[in-house]
C-alpha positions in Angstrom: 0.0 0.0 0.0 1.3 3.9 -0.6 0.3 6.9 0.0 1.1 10.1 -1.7 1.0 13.6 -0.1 0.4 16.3 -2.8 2.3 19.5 -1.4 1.6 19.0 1.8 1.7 22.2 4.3 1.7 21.0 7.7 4.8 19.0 9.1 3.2 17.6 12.3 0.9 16.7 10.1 3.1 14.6 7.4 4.8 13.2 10.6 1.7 11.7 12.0 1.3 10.2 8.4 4.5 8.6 8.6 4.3 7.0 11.6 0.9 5.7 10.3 2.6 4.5 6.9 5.4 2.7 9.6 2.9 1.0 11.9 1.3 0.1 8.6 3.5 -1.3 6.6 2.9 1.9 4.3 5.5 3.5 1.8 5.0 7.4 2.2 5.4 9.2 -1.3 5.9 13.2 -0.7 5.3 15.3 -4.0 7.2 18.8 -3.7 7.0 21.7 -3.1 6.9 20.9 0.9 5.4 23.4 3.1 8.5 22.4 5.4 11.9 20.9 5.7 12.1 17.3 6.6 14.1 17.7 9.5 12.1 20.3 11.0 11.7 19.1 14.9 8.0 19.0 14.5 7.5 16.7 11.4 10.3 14.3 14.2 8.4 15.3 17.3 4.9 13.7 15.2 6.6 11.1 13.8 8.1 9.9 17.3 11.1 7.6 16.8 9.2 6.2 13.7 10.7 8.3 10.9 13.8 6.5 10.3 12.0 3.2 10.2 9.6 4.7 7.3 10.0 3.9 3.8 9.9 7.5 1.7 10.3 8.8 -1.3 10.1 12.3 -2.3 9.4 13.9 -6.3 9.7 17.2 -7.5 6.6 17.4 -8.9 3.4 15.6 -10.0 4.8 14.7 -13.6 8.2 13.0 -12.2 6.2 10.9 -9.3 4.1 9.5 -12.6 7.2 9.0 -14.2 8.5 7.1 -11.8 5.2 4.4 -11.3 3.7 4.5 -15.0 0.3 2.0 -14.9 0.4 2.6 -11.1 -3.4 2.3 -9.7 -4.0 5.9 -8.0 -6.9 7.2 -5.7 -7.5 10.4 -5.7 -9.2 11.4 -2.0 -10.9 14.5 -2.4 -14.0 16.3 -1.0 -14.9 17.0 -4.7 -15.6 13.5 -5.6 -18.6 12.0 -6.5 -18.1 8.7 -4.6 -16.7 7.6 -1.6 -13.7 5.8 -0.2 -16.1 2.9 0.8 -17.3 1.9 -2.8 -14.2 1.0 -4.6 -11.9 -2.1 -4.4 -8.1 -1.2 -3.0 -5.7 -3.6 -4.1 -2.7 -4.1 -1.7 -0.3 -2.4 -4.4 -2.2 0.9 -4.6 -1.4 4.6 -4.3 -3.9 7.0 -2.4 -2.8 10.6 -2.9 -4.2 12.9 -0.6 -3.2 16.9 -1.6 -2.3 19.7 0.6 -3.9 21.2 3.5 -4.9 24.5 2.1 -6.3 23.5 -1.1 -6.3 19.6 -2.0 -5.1 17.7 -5.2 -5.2 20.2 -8.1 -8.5 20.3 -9.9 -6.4 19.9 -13.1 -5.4 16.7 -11.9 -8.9 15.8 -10.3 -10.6 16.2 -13.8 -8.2 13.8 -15.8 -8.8 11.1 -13.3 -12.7 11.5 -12.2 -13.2 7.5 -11.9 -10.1 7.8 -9.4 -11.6 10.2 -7.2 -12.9 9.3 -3.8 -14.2 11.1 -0.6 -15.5 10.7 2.6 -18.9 11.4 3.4 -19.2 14.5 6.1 -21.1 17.5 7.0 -22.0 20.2 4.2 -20.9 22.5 6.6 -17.5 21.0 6.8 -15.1 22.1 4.7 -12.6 19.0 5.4 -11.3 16.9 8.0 -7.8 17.2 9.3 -5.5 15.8 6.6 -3.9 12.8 8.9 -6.9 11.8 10.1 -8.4 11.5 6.2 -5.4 9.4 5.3 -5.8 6.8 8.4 -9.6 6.5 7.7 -8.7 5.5 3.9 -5.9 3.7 4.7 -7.6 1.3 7.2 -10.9 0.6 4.9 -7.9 -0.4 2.2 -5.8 -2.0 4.8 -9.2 -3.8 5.9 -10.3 -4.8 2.2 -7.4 -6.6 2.3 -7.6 -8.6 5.4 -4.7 -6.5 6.9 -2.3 -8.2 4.9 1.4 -8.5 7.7 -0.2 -6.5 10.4 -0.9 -8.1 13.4 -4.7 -8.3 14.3 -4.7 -9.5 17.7 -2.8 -7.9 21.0 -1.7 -9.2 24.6 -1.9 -7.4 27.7 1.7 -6.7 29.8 1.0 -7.2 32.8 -1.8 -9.6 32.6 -3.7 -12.8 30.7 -6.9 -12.5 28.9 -9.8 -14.3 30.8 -10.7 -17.1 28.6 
């Protein structure tokens, strides 16, 4: 699974991703420009001790991140789509690009890949949801379609035993 930020603004936000993307089993794809430098304290301080277990690759723009995955499958979360994040099929080697806080994915993107385009349902009076929590909501329904494919689905307790 991989997800792509599109510009993204916020670094506590992009660290939150990545730790997500680690805990996951997620590559992180970051499309430039940044709204930050990657070793800005924040973007470490949200990531935790994560980030250097994280598998990402940055691109200096839209066209060189195609470039580099031609025939790639790509979701395209946006508030402007028509269908949502539920009613599609993820397939364990797909991209979900989310865009940047301030403005999402391009439009000129959006409208050469409307079948692509998925949101989540919310509020009219919402404008969007925080852009970490968007990705873990997509990536889980994906992560679930998929049986959670190498994550571990069941926990134990430190201290104690589960009752049987």
């Amino acid at each position: 699974m991989h997800i792509v930020l599109h510009q993204p603004e916020i670094p506590q936000n992009t660290g939150n991703i990545g730790r997500t993307c680690v805990a996951t089993g997620t590559s992180l794809h970051l499309i430039e420009p940044l709204g930050f430098r990657l070793n800005e304290k924040e973007i470490k301080r949200a990531g935790m001790d994560y980030w250097e277990k994280l598998d990402v690759t940055r691109y200096i723009d839209y066209e060189d991140f195609k470039e580099n995955h031609p025939g790639a499958k790509i979701w395209y979360a946006t508030t402007k789509a028509k269908r949502s994040y539920t009613d599609v099929s993820f397939g364990m080697d797909d991209y979900i690009m989310f865009g940047k806080e301030s403005a999402g994915i391009p439009e000129e993107i959006l409208v050469d890949n409307e079948e692509s385009c998925i949101r989540i349902p919310m509020g009219h009076d919402i404008r969007s949801l925080n852009l970490s929590n968007s990705v873990a909501i997509v990536l889980y329904e994906a992560l679930r379609q998929n049986e959670f494919k190498g994550l571990e689905t069941e926990g134990e307790l430190h201290r104690l035993h589960w009752k049987e």
